[in-house]
DSSP file (Angstrom, degrees, kcal/mol; ACC not computed):
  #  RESIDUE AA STRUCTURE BP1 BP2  ACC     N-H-->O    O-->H-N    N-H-->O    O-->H-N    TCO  KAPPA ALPHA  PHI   PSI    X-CA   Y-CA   Z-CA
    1    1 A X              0   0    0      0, 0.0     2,-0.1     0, 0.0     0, 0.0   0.000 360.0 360.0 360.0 118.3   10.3   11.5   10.2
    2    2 A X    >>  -     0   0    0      1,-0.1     4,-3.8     4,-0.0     3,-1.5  -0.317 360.0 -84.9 -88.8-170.1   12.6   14.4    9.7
    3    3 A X  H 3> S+     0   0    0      1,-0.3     4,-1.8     2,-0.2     3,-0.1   0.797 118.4  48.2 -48.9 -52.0   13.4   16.0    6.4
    4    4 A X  H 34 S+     0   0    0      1,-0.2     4,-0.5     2,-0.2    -1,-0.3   0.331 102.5  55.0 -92.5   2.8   16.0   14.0    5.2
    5    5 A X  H <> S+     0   0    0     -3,-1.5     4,-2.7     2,-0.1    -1,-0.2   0.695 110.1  57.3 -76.4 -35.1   14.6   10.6    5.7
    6    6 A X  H  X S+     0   0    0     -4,-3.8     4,-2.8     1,-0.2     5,-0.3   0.884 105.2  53.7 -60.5 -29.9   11.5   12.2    3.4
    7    7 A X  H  X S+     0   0    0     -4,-1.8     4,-1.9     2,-0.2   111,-0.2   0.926 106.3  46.0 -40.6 -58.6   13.8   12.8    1.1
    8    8 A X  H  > S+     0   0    0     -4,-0.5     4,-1.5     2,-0.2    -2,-0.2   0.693 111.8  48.4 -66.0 -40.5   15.0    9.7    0.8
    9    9 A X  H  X S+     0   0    0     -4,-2.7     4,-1.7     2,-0.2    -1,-0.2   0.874 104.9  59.2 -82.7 -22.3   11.9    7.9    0.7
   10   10 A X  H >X>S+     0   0    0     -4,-2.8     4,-3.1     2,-0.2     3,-1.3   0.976 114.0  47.7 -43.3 -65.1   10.4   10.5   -2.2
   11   11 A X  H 3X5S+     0   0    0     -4,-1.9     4,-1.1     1,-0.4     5,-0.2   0.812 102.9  51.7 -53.0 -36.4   13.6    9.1   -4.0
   12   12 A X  H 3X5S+     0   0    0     -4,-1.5     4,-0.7     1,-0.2    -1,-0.4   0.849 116.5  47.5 -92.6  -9.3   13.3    5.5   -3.4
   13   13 A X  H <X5S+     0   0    0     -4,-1.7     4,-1.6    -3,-1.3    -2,-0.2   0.748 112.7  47.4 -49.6 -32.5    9.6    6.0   -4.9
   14   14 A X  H  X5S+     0   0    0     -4,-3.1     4,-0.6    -5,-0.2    -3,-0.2   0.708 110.4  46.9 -79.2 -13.1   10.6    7.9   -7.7
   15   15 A X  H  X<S+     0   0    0     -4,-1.1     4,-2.4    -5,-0.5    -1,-0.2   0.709 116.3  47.5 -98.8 -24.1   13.2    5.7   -8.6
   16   16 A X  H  X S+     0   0    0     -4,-0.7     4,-2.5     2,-0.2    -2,-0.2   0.831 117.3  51.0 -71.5 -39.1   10.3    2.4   -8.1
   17   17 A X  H  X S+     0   0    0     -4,-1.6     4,-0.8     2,-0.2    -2,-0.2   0.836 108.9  40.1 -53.1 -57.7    8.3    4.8  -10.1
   18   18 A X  H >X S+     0   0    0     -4,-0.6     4,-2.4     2,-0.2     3,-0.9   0.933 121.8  49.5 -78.5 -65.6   10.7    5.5  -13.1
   19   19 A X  H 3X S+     0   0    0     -4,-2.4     4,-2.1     1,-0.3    -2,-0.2   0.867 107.5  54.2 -56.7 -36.6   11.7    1.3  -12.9
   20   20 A X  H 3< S+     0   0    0     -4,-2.5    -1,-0.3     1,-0.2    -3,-0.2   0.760 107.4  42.9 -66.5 -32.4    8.3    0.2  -12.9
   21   21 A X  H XX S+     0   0    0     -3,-0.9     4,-2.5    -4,-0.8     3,-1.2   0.818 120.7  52.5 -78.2 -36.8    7.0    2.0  -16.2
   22   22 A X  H 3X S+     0   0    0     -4,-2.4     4,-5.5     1,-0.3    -2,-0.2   0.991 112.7  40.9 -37.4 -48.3   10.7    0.6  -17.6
   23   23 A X  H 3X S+     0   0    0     -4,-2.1     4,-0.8     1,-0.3    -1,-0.3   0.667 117.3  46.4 -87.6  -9.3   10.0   -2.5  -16.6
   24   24 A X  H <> S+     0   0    0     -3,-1.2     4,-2.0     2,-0.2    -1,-0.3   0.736 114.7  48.2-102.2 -32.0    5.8   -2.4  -17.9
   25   25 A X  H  X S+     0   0    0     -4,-2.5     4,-2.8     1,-0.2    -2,-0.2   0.988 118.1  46.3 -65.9 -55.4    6.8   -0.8  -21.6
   26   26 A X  H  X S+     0   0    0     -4,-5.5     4,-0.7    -5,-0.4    -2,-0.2   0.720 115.2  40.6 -40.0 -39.1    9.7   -3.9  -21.5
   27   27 A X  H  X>S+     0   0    0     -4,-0.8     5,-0.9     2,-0.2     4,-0.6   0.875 116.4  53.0 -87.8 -59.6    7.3   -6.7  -20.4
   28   28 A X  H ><5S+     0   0    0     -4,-2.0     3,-2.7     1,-0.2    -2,-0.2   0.954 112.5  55.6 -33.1 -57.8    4.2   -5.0  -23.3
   29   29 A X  H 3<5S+     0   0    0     -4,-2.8    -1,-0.2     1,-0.3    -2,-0.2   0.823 109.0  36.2 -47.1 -44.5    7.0   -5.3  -25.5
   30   30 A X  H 3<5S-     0   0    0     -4,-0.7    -1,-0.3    -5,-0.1    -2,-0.2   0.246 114.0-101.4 -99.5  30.3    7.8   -8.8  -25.2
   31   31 A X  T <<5S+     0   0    0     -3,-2.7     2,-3.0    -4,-0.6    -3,-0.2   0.230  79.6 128.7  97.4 -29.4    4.3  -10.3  -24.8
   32   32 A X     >< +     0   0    0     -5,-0.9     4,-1.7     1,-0.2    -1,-0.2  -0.335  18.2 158.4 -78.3  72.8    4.3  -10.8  -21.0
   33   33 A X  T  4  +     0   0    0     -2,-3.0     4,-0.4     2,-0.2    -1,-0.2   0.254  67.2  58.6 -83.3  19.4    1.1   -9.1  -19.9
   34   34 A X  T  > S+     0   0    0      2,-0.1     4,-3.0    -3,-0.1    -1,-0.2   0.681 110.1  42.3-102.2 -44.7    0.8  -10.9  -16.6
   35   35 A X  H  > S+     0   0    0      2,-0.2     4,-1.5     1,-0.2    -2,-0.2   0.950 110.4  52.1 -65.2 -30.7    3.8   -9.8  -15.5
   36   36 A X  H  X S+     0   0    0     -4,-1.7     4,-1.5     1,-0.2     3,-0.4   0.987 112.2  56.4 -59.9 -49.9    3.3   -6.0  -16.8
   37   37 A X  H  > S+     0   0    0     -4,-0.4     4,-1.3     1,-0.3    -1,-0.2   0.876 109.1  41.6 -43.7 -50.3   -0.1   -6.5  -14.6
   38   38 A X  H >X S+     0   0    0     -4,-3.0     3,-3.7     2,-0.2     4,-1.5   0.922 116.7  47.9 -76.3 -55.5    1.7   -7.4  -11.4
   39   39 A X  H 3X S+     0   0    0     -4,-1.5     4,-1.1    -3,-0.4    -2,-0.2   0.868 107.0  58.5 -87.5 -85.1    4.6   -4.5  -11.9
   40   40 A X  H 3X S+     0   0    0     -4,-1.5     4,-1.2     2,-0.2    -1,-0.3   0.408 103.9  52.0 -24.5 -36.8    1.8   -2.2  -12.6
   41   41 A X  H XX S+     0   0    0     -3,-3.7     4,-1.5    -4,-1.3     3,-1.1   0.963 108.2  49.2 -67.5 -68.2    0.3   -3.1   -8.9
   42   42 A X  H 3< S+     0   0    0     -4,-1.5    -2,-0.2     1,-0.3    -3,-0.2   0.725 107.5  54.4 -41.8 -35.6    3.4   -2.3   -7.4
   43   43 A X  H >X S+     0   0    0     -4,-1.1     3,-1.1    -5,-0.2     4,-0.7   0.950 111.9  48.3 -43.4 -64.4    3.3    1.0   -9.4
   44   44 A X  H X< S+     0   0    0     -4,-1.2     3,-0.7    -3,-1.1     4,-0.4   0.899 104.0  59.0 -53.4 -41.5   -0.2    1.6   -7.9
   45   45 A X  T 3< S+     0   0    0     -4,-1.5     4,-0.3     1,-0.3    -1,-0.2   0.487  79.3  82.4 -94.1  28.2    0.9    0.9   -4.7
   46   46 A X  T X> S+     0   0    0     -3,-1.1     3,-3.2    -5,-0.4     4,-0.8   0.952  76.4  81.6 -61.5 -59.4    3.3    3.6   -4.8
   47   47 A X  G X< S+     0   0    0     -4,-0.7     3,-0.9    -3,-0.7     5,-0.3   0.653  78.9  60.6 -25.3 -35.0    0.3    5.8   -3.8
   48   48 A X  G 34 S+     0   0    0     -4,-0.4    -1,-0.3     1,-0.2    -2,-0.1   0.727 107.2  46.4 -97.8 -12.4    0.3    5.0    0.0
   49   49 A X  G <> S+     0   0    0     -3,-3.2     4,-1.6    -4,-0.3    -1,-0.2   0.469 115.3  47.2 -88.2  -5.1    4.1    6.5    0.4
   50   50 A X  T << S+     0   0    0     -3,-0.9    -2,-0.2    -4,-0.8    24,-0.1   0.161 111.6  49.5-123.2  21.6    3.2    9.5   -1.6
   51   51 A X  T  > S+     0   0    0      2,-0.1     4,-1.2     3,-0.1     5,-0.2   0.410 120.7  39.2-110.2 -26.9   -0.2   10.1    0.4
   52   52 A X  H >> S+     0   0    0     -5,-0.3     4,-2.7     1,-0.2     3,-1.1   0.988 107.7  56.2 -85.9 -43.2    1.8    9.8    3.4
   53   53 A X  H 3X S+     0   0    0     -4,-1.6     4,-1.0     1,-0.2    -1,-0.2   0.959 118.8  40.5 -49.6 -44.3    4.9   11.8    2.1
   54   54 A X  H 34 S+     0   0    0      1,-0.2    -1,-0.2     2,-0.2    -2,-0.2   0.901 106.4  57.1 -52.0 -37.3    1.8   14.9    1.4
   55   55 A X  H X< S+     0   0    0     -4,-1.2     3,-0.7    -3,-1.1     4,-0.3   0.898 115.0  43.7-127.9 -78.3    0.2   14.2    4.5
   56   56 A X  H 3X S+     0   0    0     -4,-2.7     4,-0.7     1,-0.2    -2,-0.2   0.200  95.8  76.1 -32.8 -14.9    4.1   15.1    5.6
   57   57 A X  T 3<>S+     0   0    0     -4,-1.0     5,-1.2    -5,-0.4    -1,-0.2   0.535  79.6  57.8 -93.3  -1.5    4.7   17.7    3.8
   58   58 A X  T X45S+     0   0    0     -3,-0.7     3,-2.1     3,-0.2    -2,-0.1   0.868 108.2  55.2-118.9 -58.8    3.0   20.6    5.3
   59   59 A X  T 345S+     0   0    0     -4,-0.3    -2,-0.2     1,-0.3    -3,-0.1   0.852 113.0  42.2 -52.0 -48.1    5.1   19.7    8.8
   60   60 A X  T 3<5S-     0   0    0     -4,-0.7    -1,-0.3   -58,-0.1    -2,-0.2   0.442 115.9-121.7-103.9  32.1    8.5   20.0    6.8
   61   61 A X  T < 5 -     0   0    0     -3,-2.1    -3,-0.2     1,-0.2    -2,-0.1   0.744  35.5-170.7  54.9  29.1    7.5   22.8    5.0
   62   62 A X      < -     0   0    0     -5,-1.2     2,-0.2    -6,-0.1    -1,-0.2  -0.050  23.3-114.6 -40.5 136.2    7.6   22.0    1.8
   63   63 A X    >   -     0   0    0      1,-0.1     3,-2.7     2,-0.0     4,-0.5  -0.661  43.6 -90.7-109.1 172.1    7.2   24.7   -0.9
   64   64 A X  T >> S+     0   0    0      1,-0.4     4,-1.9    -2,-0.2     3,-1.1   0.762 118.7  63.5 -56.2 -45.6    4.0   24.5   -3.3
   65   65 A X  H 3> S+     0   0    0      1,-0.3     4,-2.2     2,-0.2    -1,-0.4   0.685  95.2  59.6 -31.3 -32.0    5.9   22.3   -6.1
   66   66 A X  H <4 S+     0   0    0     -3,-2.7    -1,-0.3     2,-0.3    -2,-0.2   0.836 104.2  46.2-108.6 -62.6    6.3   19.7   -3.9
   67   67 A X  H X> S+     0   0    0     -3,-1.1     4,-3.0    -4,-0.5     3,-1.5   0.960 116.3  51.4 -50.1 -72.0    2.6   19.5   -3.5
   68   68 A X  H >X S+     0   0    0     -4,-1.9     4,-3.2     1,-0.3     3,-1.1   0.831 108.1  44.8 -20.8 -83.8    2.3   19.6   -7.3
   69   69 A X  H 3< S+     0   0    0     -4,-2.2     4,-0.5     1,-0.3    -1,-0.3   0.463 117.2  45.6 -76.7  -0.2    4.6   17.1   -8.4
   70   70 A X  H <> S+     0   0    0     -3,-1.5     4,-1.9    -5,-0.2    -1,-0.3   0.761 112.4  49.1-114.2 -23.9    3.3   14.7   -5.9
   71   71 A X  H <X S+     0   0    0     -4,-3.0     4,-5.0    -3,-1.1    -2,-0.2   0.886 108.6  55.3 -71.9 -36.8   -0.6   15.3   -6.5
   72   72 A X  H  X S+     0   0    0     -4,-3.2     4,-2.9    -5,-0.3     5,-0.3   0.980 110.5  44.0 -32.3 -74.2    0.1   14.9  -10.1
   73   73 A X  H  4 S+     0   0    0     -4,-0.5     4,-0.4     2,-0.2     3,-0.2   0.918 112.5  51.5 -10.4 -85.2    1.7   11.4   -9.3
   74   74 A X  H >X S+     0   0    0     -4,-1.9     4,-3.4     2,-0.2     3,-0.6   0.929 116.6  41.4 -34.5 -55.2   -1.3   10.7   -6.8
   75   75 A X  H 3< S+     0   0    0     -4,-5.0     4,-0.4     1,-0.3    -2,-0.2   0.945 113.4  53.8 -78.5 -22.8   -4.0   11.6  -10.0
   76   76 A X  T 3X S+     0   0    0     -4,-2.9     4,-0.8     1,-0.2    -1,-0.3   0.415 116.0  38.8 -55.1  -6.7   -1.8    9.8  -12.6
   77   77 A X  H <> S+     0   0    0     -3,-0.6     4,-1.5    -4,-0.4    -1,-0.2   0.887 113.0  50.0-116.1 -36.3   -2.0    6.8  -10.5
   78   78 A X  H  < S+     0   0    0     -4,-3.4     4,-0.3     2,-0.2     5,-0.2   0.591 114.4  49.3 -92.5 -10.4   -5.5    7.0   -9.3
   79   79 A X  H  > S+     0   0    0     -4,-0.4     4,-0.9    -5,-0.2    -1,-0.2   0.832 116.2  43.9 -75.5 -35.9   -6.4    7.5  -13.5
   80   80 A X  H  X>S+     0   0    0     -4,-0.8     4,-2.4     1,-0.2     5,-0.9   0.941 114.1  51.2 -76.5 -51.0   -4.0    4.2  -14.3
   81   81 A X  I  <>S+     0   0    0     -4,-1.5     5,-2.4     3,-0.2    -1,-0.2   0.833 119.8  31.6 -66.5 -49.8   -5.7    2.3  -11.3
   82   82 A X  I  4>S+     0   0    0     -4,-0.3     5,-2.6     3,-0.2     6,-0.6   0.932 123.9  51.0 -95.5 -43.7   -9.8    3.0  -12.4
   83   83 A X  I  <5S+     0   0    0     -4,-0.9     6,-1.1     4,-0.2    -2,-0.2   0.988 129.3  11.4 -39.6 -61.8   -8.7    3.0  -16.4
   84   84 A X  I  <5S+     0   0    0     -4,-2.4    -3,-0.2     4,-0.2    -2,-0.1   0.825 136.4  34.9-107.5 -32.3   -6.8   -0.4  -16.4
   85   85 A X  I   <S+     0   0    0     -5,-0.9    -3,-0.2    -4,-0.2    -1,-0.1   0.848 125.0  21.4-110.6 -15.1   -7.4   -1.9  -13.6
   86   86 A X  I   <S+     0   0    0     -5,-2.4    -3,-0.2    -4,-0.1    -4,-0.2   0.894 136.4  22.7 -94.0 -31.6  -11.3   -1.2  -12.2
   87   87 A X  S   <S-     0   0    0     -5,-2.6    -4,-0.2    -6,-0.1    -3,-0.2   0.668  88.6-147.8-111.2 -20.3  -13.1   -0.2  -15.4
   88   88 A X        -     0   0    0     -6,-0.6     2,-0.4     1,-0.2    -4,-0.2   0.952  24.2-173.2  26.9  94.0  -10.8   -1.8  -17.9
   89   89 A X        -     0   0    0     -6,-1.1     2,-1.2     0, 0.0     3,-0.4  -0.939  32.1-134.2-128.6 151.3  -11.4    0.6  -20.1
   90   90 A X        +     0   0    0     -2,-0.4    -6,-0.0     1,-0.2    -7,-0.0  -0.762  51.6 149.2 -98.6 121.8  -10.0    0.2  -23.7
   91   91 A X    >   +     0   0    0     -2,-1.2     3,-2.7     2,-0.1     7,-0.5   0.659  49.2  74.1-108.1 -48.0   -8.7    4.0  -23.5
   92   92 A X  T 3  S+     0   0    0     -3,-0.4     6,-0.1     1,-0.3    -2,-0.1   0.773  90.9  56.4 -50.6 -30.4   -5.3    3.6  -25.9
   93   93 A X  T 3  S+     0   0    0      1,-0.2     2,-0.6     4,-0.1    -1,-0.3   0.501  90.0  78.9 -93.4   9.8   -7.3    3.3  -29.3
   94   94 A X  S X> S-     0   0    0     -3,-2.7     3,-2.4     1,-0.1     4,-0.8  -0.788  77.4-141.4-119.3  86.1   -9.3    6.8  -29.0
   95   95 A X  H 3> S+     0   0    0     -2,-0.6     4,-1.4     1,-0.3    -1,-0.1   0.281  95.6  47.6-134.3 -36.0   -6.9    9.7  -30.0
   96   96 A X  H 34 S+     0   0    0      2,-0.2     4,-0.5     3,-0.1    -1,-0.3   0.654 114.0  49.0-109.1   2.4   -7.9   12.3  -27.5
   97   97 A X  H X> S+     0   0    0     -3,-2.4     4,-2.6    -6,-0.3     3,-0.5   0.887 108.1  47.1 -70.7 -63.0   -7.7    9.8  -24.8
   98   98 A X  H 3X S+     0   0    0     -4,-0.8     4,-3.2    -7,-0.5     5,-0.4   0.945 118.0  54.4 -47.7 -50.8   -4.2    8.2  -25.4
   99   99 A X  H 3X S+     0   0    0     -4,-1.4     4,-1.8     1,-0.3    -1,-0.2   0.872 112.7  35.6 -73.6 -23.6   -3.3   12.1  -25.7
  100  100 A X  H <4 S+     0   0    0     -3,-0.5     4,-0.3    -4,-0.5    -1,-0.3   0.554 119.1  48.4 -98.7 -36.3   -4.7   13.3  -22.4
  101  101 A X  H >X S+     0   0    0     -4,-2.6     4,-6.5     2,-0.1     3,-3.8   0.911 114.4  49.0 -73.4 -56.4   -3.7   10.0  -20.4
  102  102 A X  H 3X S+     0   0    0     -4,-3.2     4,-1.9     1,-0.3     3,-0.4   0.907 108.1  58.2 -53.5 -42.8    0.3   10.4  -22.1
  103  103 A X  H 3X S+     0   0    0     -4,-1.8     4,-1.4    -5,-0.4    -1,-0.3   0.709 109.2  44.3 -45.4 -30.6    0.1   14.1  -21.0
  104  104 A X  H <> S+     0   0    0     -3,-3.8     4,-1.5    -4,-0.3    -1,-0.3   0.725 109.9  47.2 -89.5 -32.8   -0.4   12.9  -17.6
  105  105 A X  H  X S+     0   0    0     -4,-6.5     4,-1.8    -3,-0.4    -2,-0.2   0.941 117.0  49.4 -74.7 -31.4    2.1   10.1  -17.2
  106  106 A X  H  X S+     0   0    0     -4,-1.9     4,-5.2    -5,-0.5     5,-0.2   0.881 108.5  49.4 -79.5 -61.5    4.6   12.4  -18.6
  107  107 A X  H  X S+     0   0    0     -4,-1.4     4,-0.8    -5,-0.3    -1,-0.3   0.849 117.5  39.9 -54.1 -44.1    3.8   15.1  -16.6
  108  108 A X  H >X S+     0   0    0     -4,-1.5     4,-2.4     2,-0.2     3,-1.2   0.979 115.7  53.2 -44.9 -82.4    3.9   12.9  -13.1
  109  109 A X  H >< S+     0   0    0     -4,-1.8     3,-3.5     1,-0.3     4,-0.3   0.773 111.6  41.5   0.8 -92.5    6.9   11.1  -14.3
  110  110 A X  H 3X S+     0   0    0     -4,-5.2     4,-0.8     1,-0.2     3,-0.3   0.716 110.7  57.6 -70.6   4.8    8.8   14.0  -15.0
  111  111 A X  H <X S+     0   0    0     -3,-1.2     4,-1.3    -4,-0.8    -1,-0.2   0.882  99.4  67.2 -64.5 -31.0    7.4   15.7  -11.5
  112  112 A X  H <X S+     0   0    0     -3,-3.5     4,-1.5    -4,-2.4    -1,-0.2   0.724  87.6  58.8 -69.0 -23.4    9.0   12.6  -10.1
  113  113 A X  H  > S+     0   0    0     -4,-0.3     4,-2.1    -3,-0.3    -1,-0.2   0.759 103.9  60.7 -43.6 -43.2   12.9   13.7  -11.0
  114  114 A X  H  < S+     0   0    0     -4,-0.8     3,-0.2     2,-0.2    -2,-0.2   0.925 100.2  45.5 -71.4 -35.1   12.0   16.5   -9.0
  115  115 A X  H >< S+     0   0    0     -4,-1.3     3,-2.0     2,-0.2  -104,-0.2   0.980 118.2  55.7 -35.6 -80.2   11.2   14.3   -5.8
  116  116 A X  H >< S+     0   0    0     -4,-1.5     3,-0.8     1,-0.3    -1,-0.2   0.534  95.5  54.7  28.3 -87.7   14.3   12.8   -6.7
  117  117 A X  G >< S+     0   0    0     -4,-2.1     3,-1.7     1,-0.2    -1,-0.3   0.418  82.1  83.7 -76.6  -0.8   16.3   15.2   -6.8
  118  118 A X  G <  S+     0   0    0     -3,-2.0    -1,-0.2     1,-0.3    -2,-0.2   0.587  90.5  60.9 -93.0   0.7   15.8   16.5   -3.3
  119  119 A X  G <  S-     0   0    0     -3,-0.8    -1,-0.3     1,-0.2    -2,-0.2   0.373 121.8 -66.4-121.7  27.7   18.3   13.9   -2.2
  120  120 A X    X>  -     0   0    0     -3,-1.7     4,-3.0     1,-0.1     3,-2.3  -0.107  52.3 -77.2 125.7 157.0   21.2   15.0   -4.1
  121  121 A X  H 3> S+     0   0    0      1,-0.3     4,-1.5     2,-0.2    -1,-0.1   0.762 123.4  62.5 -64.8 -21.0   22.6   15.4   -7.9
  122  122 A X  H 3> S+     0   0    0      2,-0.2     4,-1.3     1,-0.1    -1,-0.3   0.700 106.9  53.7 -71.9 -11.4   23.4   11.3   -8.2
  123  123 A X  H <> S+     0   0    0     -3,-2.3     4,-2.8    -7,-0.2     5,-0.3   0.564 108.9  41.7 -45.8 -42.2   19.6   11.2   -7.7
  124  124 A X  H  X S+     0   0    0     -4,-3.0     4,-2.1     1,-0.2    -2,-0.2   0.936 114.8  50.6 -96.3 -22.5   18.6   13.4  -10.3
  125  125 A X  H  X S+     0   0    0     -4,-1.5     4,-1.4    -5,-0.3    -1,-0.2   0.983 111.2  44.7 -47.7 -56.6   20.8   12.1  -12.6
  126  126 A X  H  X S+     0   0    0     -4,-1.3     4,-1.0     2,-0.2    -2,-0.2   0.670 116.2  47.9 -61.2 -26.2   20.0    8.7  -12.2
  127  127 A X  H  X S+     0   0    0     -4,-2.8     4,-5.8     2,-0.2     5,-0.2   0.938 110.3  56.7 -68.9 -49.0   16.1    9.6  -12.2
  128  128 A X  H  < S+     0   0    0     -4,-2.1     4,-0.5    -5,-0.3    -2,-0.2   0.811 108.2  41.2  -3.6 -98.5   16.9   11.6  -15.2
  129  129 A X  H  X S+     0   0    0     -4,-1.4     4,-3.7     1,-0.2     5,-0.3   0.664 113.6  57.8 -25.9 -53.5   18.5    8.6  -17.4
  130  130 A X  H  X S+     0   0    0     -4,-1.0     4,-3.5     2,-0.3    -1,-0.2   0.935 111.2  41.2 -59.5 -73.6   15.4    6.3  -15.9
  131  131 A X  H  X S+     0   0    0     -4,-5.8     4,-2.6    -3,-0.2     5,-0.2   0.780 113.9  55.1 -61.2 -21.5   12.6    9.0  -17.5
  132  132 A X  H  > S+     0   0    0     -4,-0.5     4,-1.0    -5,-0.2    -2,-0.3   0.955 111.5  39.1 -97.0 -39.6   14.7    9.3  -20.8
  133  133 A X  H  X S+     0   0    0     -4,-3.7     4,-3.8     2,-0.1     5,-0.3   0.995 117.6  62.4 -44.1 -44.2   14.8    5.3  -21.5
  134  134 A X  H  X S+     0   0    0     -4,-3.5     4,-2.1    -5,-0.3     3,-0.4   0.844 106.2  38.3 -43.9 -69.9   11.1    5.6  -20.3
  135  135 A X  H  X>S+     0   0    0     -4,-2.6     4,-0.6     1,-0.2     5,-0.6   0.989 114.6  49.6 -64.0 -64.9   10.1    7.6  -22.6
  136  136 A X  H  X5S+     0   0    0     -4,-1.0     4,-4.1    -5,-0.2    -1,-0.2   0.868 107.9  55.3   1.6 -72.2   11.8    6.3  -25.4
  137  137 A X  H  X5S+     0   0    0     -4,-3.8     4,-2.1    -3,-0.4     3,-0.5   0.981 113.4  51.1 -59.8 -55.5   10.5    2.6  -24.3
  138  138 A X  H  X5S+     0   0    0     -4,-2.1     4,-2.0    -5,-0.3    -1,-0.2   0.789 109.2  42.5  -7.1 -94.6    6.9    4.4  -24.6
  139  139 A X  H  X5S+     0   0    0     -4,-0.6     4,-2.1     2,-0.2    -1,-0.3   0.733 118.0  48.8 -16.1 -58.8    7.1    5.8  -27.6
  140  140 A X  H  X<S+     0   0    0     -4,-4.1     4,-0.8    -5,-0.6    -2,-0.2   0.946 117.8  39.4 -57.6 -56.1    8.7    2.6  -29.0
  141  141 A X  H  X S+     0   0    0     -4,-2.1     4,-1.1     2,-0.2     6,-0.6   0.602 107.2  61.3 -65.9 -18.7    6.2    0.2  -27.6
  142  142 A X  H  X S+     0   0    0     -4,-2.0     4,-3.0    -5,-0.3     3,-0.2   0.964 113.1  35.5 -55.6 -45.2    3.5    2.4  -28.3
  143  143 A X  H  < S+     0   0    0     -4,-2.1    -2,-0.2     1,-0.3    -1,-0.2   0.745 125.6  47.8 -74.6 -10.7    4.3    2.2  -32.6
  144  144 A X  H  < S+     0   0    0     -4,-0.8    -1,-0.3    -5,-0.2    -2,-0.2   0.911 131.6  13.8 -99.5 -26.5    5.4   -1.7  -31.9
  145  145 A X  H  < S-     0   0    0     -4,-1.1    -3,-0.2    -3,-0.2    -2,-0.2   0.713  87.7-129.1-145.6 -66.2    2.3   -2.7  -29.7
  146  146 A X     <        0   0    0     -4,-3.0    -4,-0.2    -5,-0.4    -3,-0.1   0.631 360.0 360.0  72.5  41.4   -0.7    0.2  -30.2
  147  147 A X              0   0    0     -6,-0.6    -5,-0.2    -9,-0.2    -4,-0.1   0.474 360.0 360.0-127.2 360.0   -0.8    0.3  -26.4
């Protein structure tokens, strides 16, 4: 795979990435927690294009951000994955938990605009817009919900 098909596939993950927290704060909001569940797998299984994209990275010479923003990703996903979905652990109500998890989606997220962006400025816009309703919808659904 040369560079600019990795590009392009960082982007259409970052952009599945950015829809999928849209689409799990929307779903919290309106009561549908089977569907948030299933959106949430698909979220997880982001992971196996951004193990390969690392895995990938070293061969197109990628500089150390790159690595960052896509291990972030990788530990945010493998934290949401053992949290919610092996241990079910109820994390959200415990102050220095909720702060230490949000720090981390936030941080991944926005590592993911950078992914993004590596396939041109209608990328990074569009990822942009994508992380600022996300966070918004967070925020919102966190005070409307507590989750």
């Amino acid at each position: 795979m040369g560079i600019d098909k990795a590009d392009y596939l960082g982007t259409i993950i970052a952009l599945i990435i950015l829809t999928a927290c849209n689409l799990i704060f929307i779903f919290r909001l309106l009561g549908f927690s089977k569907i948030e569940y299933w959106i949430g797998m698909i979220f997880i299984l982001t992971s196996l294009p951004i193990i390969y994209l690392l895995f990938k990275a070293n061969e197109l010479n990628r500089p150390t951000i790159y690595y960052i923003q896509l291990g972030v990703m990788l530990t945010f996903i493998l934290v949401e994955l053992f949290l919610d979905y092996i241990f079910k652990v109820d994390f959200r109500n415990t102050r220095w938990m909720i702060i230490a998890y949000a720090a981390l989606f936030f941080a991944a997220t926005g590592g993911m605009i950078g992914i993004a962006s590596l396939s041109g400025k209608i990328y990074s816009i569009i990822s942009i817009i994508l992380f600022l309703i996300m966070t918004f919808l967070a925020f919102f659904q966190r005070v409307k919900t507590g989750m």
